[in-house]
N, CA, C and O atoms as a Tinker XYZ file with bonds, in Angstrom:
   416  protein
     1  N   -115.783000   12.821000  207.962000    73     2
     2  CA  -116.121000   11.421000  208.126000    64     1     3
     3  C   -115.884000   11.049000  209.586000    63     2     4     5
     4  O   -114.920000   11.437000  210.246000    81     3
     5  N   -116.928000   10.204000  210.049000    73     3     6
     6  CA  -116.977000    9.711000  211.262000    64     5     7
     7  C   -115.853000    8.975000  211.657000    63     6     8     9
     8  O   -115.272000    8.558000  210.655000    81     7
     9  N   -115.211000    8.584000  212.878000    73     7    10
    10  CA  -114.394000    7.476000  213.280000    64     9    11
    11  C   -114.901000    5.627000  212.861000    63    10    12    13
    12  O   -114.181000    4.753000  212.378000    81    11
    13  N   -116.281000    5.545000  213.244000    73    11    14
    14  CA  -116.642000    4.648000  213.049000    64    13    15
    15  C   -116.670000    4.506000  211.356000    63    14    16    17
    16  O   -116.768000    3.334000  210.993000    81    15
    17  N   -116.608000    5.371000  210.411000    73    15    18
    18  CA  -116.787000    4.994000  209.269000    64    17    19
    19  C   -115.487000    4.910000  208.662000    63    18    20    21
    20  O   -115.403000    4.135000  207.709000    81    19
    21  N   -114.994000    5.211000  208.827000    73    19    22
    22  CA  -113.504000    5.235000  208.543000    64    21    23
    23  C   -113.196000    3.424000  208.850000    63    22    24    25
    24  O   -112.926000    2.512000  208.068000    81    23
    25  N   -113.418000    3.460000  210.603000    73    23    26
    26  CA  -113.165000    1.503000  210.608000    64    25    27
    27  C   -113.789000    0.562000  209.813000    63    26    28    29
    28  O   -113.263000   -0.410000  209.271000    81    27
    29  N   -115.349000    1.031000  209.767000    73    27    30
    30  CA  -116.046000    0.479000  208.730000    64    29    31
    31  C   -115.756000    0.337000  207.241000    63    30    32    33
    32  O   -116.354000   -0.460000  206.517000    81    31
    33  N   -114.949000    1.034000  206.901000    73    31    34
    34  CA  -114.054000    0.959000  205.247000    64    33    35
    35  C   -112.995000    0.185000  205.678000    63    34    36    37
    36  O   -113.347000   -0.974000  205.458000    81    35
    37  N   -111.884000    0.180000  206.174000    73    35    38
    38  CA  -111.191000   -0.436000  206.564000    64    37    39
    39  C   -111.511000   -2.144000  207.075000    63    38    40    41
    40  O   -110.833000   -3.145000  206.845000    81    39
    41  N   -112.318000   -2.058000  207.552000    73    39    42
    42  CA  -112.853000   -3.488000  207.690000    64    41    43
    43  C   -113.581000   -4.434000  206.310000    63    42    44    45
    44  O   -113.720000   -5.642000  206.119000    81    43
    45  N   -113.897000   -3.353000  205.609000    73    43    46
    46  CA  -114.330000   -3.867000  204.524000    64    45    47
    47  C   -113.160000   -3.897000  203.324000    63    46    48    49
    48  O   -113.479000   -4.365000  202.231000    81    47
    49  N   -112.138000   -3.519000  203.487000    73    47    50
    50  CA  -111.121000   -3.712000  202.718000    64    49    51
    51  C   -110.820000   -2.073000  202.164000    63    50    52    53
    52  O   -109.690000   -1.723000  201.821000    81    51
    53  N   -111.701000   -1.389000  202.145000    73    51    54
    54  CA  -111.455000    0.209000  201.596000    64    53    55
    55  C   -110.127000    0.310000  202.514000    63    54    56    57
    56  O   -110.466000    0.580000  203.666000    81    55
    57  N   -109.201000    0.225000  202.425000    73    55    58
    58  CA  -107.960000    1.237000  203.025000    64    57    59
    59  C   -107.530000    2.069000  203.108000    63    58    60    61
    60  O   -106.689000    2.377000  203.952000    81    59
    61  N   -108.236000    3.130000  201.720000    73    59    62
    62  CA  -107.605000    4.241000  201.860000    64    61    63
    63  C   -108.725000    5.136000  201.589000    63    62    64    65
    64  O   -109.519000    4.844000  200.695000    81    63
    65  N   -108.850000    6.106000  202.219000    73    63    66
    66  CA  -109.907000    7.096000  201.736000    64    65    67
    67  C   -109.709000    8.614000  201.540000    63    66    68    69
    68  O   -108.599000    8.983000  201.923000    81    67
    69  N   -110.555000    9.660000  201.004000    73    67    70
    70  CA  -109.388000   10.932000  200.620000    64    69    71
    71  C   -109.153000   11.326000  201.734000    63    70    72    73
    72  O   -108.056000   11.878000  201.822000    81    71
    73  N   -109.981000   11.253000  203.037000    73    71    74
    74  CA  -109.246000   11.743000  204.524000    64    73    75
    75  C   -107.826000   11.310000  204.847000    63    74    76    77
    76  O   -106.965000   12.072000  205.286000    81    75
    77  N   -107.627000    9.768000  204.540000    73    75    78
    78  CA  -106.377000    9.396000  204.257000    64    77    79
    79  C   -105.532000    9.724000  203.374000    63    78    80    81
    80  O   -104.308000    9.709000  203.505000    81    79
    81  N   -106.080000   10.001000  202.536000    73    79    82
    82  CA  -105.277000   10.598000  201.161000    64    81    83
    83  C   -104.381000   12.055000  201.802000    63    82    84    85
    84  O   -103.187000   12.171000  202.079000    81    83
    85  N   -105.185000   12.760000  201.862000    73    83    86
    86  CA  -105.286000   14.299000  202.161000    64    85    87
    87  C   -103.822000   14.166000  203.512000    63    86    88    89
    88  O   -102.876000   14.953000  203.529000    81    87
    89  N   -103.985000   13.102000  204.419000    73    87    90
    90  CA  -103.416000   13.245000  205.561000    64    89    91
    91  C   -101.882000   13.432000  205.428000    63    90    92    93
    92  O   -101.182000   14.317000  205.919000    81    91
    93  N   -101.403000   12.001000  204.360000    73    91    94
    94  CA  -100.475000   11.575000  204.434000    64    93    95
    95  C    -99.640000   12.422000  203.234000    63    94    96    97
    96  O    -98.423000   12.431000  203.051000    81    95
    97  N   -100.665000   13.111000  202.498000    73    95    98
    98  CA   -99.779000   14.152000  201.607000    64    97    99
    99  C    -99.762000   15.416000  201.461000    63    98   100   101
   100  O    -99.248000   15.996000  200.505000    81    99
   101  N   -100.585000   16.180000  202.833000    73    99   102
   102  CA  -100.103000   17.194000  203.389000    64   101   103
   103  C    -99.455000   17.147000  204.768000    63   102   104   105
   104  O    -98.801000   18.009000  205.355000    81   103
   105  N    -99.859000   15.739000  205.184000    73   103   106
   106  CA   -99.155000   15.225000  206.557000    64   105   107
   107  C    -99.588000   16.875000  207.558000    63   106   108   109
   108  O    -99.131000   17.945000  207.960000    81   107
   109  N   -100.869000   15.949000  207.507000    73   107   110
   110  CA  -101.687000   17.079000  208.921000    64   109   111
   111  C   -102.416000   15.969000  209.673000    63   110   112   113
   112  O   -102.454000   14.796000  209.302000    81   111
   113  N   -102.995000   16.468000  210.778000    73   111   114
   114  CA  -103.706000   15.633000  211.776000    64   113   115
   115  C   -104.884000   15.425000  210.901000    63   114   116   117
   116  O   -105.153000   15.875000  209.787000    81   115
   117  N   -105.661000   14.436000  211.888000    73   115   118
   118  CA  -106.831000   14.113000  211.540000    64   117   119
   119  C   -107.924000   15.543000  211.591000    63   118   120   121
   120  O   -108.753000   15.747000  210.704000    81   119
   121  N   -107.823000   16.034000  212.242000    73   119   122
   122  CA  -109.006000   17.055000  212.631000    64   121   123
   123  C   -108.324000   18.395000  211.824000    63   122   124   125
   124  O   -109.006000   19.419000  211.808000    81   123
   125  N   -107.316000   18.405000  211.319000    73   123   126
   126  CA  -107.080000   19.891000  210.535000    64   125   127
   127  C   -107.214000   19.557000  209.300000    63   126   128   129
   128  O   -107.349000   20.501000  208.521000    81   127
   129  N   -107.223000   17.988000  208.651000    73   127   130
   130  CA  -107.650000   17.550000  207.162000    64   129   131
   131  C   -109.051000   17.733000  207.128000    63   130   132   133
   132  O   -109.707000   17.870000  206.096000    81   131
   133  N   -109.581000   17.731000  208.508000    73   131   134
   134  CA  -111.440000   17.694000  208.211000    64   133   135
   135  C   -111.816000   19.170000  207.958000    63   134   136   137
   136  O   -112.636000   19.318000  207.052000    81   135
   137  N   -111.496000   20.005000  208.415000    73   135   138
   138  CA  -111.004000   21.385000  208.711000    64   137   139
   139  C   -111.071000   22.323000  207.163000    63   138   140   141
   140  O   -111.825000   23.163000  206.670000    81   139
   141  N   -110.045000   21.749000  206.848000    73   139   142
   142  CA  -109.152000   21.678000  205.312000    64   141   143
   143  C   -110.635000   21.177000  204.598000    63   142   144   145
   144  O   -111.440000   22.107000  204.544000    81   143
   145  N   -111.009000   20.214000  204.184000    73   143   146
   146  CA  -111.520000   19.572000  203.483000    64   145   147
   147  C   -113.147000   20.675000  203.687000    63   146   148   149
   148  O   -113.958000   21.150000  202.892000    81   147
   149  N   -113.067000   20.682000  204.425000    73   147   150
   150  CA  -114.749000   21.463000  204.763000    64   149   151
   151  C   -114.497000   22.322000  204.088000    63   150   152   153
   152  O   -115.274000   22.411000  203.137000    81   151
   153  N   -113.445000   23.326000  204.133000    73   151   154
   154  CA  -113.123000   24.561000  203.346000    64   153   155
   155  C   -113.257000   24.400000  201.662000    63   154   156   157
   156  O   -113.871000   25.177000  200.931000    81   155
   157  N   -112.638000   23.378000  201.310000    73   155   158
   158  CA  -112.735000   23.163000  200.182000    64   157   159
   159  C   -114.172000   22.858000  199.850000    63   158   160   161
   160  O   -114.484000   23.602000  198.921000    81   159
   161  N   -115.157000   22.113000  200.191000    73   159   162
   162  CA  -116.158000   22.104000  199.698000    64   161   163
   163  C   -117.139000   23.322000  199.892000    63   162   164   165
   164  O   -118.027000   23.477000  199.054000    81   163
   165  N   -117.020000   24.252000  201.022000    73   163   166
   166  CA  -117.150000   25.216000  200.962000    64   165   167
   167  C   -116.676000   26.847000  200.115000    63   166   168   169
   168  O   -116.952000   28.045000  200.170000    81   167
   169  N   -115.886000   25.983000  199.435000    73   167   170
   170  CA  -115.406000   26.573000  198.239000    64   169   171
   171  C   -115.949000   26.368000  197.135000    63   170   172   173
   172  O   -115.885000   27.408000  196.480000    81   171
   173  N   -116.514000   25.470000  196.518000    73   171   174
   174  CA  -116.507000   24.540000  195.145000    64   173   175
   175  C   -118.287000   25.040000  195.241000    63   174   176   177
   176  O   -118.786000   25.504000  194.216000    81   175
   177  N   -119.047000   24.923000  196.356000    73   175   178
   178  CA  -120.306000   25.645000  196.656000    64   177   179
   179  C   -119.990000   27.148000  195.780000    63   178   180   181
   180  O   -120.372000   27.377000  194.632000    81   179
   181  N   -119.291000   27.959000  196.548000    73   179   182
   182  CA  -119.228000   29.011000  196.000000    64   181   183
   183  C   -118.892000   29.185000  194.441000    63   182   184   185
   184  O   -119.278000   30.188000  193.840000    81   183
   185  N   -118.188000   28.212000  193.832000    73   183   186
   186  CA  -117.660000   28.437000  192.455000    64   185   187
   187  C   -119.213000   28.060000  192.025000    63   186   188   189
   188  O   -119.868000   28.932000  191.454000    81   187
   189  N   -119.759000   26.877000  192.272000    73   187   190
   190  CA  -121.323000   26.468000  191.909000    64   189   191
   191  C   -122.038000   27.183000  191.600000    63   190   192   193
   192  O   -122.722000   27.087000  190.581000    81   191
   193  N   -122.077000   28.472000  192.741000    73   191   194
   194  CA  -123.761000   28.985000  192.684000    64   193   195
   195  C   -123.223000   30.417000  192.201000    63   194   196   197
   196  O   -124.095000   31.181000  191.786000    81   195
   197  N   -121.746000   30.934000  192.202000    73   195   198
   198  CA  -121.239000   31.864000  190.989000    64   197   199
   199  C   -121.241000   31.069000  189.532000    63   198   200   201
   200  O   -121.658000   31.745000  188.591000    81   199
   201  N   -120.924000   30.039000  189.308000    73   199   202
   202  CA  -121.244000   29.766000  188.115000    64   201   203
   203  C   -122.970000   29.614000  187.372000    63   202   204   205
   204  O   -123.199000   29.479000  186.170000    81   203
   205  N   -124.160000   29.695000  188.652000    73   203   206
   206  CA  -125.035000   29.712000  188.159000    64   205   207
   207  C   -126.019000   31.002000  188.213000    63   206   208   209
   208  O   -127.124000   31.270000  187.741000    81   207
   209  N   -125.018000   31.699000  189.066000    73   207   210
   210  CA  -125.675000   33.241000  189.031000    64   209   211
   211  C   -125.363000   34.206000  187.654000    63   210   212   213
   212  O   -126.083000   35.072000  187.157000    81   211
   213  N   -123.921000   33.690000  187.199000    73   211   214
   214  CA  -123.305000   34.604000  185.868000    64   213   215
   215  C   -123.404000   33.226000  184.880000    63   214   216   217
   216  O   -122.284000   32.885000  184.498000    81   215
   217  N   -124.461000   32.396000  184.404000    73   215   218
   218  CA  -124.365000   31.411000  183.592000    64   217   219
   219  C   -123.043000   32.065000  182.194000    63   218   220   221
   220  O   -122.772000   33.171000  181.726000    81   219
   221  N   -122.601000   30.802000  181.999000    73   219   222
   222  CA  -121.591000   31.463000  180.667000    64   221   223
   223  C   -121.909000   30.599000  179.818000    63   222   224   225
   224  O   -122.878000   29.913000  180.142000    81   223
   225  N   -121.392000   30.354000  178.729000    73   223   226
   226  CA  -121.972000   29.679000  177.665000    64   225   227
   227  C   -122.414000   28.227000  177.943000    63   226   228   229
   228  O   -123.025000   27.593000  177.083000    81   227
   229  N   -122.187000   27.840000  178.825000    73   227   230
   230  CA  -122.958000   26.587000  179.671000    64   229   231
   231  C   -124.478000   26.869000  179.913000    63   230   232   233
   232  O   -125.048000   27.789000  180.499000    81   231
   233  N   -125.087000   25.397000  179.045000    73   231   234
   234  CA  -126.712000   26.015000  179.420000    64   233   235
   235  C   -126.795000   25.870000  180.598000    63   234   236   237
   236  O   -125.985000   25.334000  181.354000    81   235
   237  N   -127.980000   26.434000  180.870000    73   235   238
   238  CA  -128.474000   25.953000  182.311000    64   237   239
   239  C   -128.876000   24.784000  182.922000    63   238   240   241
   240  O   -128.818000   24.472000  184.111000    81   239
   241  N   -129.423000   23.980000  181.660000    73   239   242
   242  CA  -129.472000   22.927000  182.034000    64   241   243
   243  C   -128.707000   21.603000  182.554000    63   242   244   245
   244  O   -128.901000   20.649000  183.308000    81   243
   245  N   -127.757000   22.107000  181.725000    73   243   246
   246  CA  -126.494000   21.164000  182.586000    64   245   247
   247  C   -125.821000   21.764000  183.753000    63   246   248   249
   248  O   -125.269000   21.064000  184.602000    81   247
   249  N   -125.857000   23.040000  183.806000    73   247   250
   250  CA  -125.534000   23.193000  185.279000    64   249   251
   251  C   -126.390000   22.998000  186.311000    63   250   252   253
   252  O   -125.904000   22.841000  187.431000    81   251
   253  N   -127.523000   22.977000  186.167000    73   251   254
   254  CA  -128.467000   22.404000  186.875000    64   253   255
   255  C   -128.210000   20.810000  187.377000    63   254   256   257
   256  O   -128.345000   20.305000  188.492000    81   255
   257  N   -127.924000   20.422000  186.515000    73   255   258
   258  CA  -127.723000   19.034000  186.957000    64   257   259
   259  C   -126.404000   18.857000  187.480000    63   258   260   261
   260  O   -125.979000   17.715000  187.650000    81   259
   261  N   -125.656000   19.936000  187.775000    73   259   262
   262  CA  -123.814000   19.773000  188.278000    64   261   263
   263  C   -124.954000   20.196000  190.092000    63   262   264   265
   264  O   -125.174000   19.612000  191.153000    81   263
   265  N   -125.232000   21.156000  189.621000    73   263   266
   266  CA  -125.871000   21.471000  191.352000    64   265   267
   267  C   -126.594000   20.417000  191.891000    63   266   268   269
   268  O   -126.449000   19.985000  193.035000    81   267
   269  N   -127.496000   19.945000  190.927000    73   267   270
   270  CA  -128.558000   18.979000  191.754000    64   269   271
   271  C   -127.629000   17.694000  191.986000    63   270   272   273
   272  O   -127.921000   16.986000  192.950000    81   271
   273  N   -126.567000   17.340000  191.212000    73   271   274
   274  CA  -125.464000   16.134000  191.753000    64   273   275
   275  C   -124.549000   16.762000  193.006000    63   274   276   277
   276  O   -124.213000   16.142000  194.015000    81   275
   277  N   -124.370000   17.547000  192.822000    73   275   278
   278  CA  -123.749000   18.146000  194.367000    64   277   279
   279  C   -124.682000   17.909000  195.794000    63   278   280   281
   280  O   -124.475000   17.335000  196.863000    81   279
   281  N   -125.738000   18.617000  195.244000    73   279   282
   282  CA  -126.926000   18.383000  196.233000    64   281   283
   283  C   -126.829000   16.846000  196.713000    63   282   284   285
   284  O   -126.861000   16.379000  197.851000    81   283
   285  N   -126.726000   16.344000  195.706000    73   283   286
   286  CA  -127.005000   14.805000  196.593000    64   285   287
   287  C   -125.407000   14.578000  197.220000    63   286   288   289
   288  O   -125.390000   14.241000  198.404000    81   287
   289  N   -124.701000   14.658000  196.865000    73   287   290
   290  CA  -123.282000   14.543000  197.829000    64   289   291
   291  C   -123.621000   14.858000  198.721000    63   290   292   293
   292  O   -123.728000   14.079000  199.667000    81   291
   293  N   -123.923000   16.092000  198.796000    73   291   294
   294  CA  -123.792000   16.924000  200.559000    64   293   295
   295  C   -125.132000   16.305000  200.953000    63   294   296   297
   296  O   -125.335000   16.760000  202.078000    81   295
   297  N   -126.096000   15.557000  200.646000    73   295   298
   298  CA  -127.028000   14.672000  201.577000    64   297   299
   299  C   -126.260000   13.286000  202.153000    63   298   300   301
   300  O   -126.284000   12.843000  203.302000    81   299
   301  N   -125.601000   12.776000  201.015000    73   299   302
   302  CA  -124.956000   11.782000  201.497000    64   301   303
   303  C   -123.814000   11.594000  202.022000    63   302   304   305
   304  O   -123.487000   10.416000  202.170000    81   303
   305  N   -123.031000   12.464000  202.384000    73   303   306
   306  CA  -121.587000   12.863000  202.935000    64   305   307
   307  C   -121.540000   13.910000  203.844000    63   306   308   309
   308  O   -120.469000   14.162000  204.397000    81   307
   309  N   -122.560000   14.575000  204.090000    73   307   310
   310  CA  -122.483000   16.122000  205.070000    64   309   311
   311  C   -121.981000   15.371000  206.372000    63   310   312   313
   312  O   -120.775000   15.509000  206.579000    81   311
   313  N   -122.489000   14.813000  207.036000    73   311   314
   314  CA  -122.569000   14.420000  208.550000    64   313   315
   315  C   -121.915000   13.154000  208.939000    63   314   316   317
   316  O   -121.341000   12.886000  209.994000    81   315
   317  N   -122.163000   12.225000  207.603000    73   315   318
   318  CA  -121.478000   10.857000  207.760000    64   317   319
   319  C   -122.146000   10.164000  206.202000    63   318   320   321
   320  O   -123.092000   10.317000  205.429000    81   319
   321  N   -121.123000    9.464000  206.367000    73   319   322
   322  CA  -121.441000    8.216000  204.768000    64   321   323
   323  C   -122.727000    8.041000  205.166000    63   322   324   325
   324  O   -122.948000    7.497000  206.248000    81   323
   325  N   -123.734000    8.466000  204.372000    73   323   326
   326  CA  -124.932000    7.941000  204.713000    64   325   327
   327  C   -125.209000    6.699000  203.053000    63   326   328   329
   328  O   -126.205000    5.979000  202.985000    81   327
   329  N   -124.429000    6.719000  202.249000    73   327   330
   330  CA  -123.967000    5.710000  200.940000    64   329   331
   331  C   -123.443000    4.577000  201.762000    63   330   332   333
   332  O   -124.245000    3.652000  201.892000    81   331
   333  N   -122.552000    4.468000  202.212000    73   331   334
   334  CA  -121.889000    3.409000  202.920000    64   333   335
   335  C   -122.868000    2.738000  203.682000    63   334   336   337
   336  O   -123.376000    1.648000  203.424000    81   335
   337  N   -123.090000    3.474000  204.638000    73   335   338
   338  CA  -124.311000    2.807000  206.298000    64   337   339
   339  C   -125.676000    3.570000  205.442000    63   338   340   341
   340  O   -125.573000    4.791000  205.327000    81   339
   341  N   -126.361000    3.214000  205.117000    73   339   342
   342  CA  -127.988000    3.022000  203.928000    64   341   343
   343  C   -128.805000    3.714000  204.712000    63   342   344   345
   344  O   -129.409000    4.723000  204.349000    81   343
   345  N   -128.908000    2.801000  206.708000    73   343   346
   346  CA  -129.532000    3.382000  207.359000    64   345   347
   347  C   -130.102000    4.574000  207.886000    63   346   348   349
   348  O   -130.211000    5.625000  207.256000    81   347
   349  N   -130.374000    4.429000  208.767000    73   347   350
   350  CA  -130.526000    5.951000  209.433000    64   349   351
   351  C   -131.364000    7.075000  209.046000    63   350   352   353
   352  O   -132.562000    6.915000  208.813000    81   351
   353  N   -130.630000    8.516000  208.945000    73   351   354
   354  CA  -131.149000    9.337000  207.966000    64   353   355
   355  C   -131.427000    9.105000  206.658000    63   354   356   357
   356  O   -132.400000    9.567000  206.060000    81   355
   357  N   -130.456000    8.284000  206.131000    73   355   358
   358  CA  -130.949000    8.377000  204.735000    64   357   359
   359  C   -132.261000    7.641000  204.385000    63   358   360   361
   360  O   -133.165000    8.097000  203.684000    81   359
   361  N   -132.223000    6.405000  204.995000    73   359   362
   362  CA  -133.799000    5.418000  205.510000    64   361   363
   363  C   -134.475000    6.529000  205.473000    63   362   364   365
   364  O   -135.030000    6.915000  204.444000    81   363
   365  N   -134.509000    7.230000  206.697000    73   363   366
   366  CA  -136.065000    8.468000  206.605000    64   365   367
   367  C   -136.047000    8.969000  205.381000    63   366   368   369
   368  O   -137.060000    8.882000  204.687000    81   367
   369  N   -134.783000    9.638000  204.861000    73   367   370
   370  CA  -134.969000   10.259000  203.353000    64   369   371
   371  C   -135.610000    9.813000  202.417000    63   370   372   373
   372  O   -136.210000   10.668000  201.765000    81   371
   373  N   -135.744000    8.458000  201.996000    73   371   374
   374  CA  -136.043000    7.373000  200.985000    64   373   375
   375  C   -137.757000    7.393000  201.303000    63   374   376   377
   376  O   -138.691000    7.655000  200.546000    81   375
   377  N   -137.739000    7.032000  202.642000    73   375   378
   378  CA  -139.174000    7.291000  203.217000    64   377   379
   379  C   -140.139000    8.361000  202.853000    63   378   380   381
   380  O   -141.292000    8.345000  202.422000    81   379
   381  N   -139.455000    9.118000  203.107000    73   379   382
   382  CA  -140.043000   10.587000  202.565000    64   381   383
   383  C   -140.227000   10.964000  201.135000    63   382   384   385
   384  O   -141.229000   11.569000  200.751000    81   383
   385  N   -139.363000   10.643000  200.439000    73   383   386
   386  CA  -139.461000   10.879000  198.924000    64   385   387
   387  C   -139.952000   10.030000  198.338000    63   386   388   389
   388  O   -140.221000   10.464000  197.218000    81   387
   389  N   -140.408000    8.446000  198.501000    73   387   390
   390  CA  -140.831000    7.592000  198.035000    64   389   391
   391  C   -141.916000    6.824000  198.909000    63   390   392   393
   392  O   -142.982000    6.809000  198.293000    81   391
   393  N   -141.961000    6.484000  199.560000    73   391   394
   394  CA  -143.085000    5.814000  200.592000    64   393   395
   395  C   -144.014000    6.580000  201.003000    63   394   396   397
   396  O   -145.139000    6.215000  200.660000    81   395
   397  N   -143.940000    7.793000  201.798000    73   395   398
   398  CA  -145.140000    8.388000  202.475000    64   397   399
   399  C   -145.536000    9.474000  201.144000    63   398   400   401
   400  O   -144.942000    9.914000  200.159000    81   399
   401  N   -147.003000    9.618000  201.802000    73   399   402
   402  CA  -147.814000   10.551000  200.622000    64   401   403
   403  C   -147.309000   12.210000  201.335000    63   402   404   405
   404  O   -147.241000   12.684000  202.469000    81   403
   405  N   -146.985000   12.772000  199.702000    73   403   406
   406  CA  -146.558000   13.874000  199.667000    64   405   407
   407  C   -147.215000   15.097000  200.553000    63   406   408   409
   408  O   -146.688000   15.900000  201.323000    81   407
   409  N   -148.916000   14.870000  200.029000    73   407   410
   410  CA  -149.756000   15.731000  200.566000    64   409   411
   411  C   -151.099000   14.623000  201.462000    63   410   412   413
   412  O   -151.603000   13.798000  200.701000    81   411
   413  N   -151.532000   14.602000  202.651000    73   411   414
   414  CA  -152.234000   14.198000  203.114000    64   413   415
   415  C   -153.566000   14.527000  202.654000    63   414   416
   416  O   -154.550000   14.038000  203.210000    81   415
């Protein structure tokens, strides 16, 4: 998470967020919780796409939909709250999937 988004929760009354969370209860810096935290989702990827390479008694279909809800996290959280601030990238995204024609 960005600096600016972080003030931007905070200004809006959010006070605490899991970057904050994470900080104050492993009591690490700011930049080794981001560090930390990347790892972990870079983890949970891997449990994902092992859980959909060796399906287990879970259909596929619901794991399908655990991936395709992940998928949208990491659109909306990879780089910055793009949920929080609407704008920006995610604007083009919306654009793209809904406004402009698919095939010319």
């Amino acid at each position: 998470m960005e600096e600016k988004d972080q003030i931007y929760e905070q200004e809006r009354g959010h006070v605490v967020s899991s970057l904050d969370c994470y900080m104050k209860q492993h009591n690490t810096s700011r930049q080794d919780t981001i560090e930390e935290l990347l790892k972990l989702v870079e983890s949970a990827w891997k449990d994902i796409n092992a859980a959909c390479l060796n399906p287990t008694q879970v259909p596929m279909k619901f794991l399908m939909r655990v991936v395709n809800l992940a998928r949208m996290m990491d659109v909306l959280y990879k780089d910055e709250d793009s949920y929080t601030n609407a704008g920006g990238i995610m604007k083009d995204y919306i654009k793209i999937l809904l406004v402009n024609k698919i095939f010319d």
